[in-house]
N, C-alpha and C positions, 0 to 999 in steps of 0.2 A: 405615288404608288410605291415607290421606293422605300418610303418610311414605314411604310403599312406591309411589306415585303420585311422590312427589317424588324417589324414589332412581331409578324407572325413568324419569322424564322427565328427570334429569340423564341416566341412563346414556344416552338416546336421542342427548340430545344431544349428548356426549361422545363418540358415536360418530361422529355427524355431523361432529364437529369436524374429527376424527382421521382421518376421508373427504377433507373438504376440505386438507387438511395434508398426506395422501398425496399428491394428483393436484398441490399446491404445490410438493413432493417431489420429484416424478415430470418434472414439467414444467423443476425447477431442473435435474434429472439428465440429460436430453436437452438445454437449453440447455449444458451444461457439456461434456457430449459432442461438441456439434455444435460449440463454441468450440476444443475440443480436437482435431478432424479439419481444423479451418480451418488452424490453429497450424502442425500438423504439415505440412497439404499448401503451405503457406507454407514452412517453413523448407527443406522437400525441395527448393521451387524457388531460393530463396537458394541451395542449392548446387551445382543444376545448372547452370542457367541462365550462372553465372560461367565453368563449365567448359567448354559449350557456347560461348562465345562467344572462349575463349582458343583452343580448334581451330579454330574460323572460323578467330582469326586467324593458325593455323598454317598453314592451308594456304592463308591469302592470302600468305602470304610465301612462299610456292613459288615464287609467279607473280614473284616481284621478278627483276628481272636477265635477262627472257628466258625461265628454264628453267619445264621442263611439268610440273604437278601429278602427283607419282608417290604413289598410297599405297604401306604397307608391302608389299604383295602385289606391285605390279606393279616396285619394288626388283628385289625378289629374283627374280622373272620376268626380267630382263634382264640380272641377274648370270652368270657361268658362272665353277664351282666346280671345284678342281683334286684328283682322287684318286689313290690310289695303293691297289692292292689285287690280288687271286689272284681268279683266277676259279675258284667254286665248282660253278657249270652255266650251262650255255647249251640258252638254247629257242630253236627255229628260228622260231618265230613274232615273233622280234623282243624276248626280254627276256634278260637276265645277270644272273645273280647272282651279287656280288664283296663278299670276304670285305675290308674296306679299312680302313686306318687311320684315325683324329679328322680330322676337317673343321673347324679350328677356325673358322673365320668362317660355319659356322652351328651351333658350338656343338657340333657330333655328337663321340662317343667312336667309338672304334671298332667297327665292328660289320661284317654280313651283310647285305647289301641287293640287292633287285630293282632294275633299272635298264631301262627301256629302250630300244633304239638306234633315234638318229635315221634313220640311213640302215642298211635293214639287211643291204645287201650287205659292210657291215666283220662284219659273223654270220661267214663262209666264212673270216676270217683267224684268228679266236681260237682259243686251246686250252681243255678244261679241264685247272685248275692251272698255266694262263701266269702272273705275273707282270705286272700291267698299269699302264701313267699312261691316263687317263682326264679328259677334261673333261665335265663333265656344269654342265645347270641346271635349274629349275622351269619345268615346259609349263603350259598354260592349265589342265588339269583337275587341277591339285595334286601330280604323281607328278613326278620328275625323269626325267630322259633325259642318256642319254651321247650328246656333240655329236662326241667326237674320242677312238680311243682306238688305245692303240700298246705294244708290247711296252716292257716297263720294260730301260733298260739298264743 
């Protein structure tokens, strides 16, 4: 009985052990974890943080020499783009759609586009299937508008 006393007072204890080893276990695993979310939210900032500070200093260099901080957006807002295209329809409500050749300096192929007119008493001169040159640019809510537009000669 004694041996059987002595194998289950080890096993108790061996249990106990392997309790405490666990929760040593457990506790190394969350230290190692939390080292590891530190690490990463670290290196994340190393490589923003650089980037963020090199556009500051893009756009302090705007300011050099006078001229006024344009983002990309407001560029191309104050550009005006030169087309050539057929008109496909005209709505009296003030929009065209002109079938027109690549726009290279914004990249466009050629295509079918909605357009709509700045002033839209030039609506009363177009045909459909005119032949058109067209100056057009980007308005405030992101759509383009033709500022000028005239039979093609």
């Amino acid at each position: 009985m004694s041996e059987k006393e002595g194998y289950h007072g080890s096993f108790c204890s061996d249990t106990k052990v392997g309790i405490q080893q666990g929760n040593i276990n457990h506790s190394k695993e969350t230290t190692m974890k939390r080292f590891y979310l530190t690490l990463i939210l670290l290196c994340s900032s190393a490589v923003t943080l650089p980037a963020q500070a090199a556009m500051d200093n893009m756009q302090s260099m705007a300011h050099m020499g006078g001229t006024k901080n344009t983002t990309g957006a407001q560029a191309v807002k104050a550009q005006t783009f030169m087309g050539y295209g057929k008109i496909n329809s005209i709505n009296p409500t003030g929009t065209v759609n002109v079938a027109m050749g690549p726009v290279k300096a914004l990249g466009w192929p050629k295509m079918s586009m909605n357009f709509l007119i700045r002033d839209k008493t030039m609506i009363a001169s177009l045909r459909t299937g005119e032949t058109v040159n067209f100056d057009f640019s980007k308005d405030t809510a992101g759509g383009y508008v033709i500022t000028r537009i005239s039979p093609a000669k």
